[in-house]
C-alpha positions as a LaTeX table, in Angstrom:
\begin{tabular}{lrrr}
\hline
Residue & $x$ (\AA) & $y$ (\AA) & $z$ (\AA) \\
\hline
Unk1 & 0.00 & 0.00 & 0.00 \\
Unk2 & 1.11 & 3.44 & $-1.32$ \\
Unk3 & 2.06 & 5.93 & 1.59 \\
Unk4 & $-0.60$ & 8.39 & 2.21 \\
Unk5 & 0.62 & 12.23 & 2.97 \\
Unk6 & $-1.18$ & 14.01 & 5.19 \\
Unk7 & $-2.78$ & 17.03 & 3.19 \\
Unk8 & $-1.73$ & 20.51 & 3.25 \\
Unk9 & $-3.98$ & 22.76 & 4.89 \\
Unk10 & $-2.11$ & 26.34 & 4.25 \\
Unk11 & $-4.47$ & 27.89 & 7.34 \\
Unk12 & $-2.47$ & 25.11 & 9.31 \\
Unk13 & 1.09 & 25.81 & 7.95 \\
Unk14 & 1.75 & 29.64 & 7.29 \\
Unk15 & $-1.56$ & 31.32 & 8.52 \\
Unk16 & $-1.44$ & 34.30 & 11.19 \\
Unk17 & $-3.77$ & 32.60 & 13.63 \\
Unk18 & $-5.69$ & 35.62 & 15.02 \\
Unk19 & $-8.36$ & 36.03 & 18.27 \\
Unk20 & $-10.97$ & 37.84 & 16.99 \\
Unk21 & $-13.50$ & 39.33 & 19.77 \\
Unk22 & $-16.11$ & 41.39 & 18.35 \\
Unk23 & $-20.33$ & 41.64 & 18.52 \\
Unk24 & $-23.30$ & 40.61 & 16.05 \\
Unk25 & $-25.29$ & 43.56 & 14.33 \\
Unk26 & $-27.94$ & 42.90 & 16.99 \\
Unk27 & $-25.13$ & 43.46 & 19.64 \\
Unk28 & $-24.53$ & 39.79 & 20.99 \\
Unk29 & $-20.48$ & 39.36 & 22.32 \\
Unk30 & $-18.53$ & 36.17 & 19.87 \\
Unk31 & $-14.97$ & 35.24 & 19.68 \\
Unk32 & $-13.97$ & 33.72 & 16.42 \\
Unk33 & $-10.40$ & 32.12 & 15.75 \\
Unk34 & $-9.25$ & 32.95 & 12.61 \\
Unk35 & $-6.46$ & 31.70 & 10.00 \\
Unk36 & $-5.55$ & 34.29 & 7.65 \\
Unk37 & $-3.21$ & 33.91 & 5.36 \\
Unk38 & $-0.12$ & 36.28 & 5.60 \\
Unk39 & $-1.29$ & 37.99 & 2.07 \\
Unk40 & $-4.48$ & 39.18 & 3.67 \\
Unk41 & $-3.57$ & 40.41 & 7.01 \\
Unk42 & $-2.60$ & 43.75 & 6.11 \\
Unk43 & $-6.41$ & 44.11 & 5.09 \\
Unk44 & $-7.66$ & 42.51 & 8.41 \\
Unk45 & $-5.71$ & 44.49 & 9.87 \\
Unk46 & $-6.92$ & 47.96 & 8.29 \\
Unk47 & $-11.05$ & 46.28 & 8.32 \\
Unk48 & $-10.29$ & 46.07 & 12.26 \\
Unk49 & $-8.89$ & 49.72 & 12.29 \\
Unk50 & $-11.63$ & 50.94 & 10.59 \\
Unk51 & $-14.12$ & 49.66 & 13.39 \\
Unk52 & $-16.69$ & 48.92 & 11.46 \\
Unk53 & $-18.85$ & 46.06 & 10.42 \\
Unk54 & $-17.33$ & 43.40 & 7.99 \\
Unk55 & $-17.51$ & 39.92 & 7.37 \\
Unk56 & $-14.28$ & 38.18 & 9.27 \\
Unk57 & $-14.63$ & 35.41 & 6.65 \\
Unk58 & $-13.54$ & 37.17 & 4.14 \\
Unk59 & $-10.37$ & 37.65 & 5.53 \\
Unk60 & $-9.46$ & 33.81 & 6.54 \\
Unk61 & $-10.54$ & 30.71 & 7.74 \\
Unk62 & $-12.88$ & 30.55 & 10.67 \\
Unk63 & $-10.92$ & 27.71 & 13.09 \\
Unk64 & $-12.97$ & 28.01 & 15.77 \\
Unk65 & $-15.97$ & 30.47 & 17.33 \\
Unk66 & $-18.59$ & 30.81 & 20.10 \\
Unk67 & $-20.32$ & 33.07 & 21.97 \\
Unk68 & $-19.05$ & 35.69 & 24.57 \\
Unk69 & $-15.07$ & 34.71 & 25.33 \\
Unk70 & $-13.08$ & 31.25 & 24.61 \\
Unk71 & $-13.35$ & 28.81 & 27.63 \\
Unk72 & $-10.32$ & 27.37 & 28.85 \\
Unk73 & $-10.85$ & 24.14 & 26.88 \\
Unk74 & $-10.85$ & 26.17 & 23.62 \\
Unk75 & $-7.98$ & 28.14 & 24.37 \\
Unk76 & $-6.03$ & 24.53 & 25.01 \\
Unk77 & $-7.28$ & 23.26 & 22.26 \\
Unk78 & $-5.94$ & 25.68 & 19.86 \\
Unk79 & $-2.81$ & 26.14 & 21.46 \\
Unk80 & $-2.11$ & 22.16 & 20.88 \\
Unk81 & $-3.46$ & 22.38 & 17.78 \\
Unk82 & $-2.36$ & 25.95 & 16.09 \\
Unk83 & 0.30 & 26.96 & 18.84 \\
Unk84 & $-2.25$ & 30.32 & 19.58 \\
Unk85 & $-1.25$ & 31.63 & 22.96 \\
Unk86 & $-3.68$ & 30.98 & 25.69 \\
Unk87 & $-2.93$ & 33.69 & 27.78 \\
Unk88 & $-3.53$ & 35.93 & 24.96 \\
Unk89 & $-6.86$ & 37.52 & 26.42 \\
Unk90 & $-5.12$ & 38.22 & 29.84 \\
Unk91 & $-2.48$ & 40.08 & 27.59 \\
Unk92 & $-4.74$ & 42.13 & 25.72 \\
Unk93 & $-6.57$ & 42.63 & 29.32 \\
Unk94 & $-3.57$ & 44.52 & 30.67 \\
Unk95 & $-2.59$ & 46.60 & 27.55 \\
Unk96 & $-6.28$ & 47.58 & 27.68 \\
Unk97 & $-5.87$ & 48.66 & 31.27 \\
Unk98 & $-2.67$ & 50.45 & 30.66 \\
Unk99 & $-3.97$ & 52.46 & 27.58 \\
\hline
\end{tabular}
């Protein structure tokens, strides 16, 4: 039997794995995990800036979402499988504070 190769998801590989926190157009709190691909960021990026409504799927590939903040099994979960930082919220917590 041939050897199988795993295939390549790019999102997996060489995306900019991003924690997005933002609310619905009815006002409702999500987090969304997203893998954007390093030729698209600068566009996040500036969509973000802009503080307005846009679709985040647009920019990359939706890894994981839910409503109101990650739990702590989400945030393990995509640090063992993405290597996203866990403690990323608690970072963005203090520079918020600090601001």
């Amino acid at each position: 039997m041939a050897e199988i190769k795993k295939r390549y998801d790019p999102y997996k590989e060489i995306a900019i794995i991003e924690l997005f926190l933002g609310k619905t157009h009815r006002g409702k709190e999500f987090y969304a995990y997203l893998g954007i691909l390093p030729k698209d960021y600068d566009a996040y990026k500036e969509a973000v800036r802009k503080a307005e409504a846009f679709n985040i799927m647009a920019y990359g590939k939706v890894l994981a979402s839910g409503w109101g903040k990650p739990d702590e099994d989400t945030l393990n979960a995509m640090k063992e499988e993405y290597g996203a930082d866990p403690t990323a919220l608690d970072k963005i917590e203090i520079i918020k504070q600090k601001a």
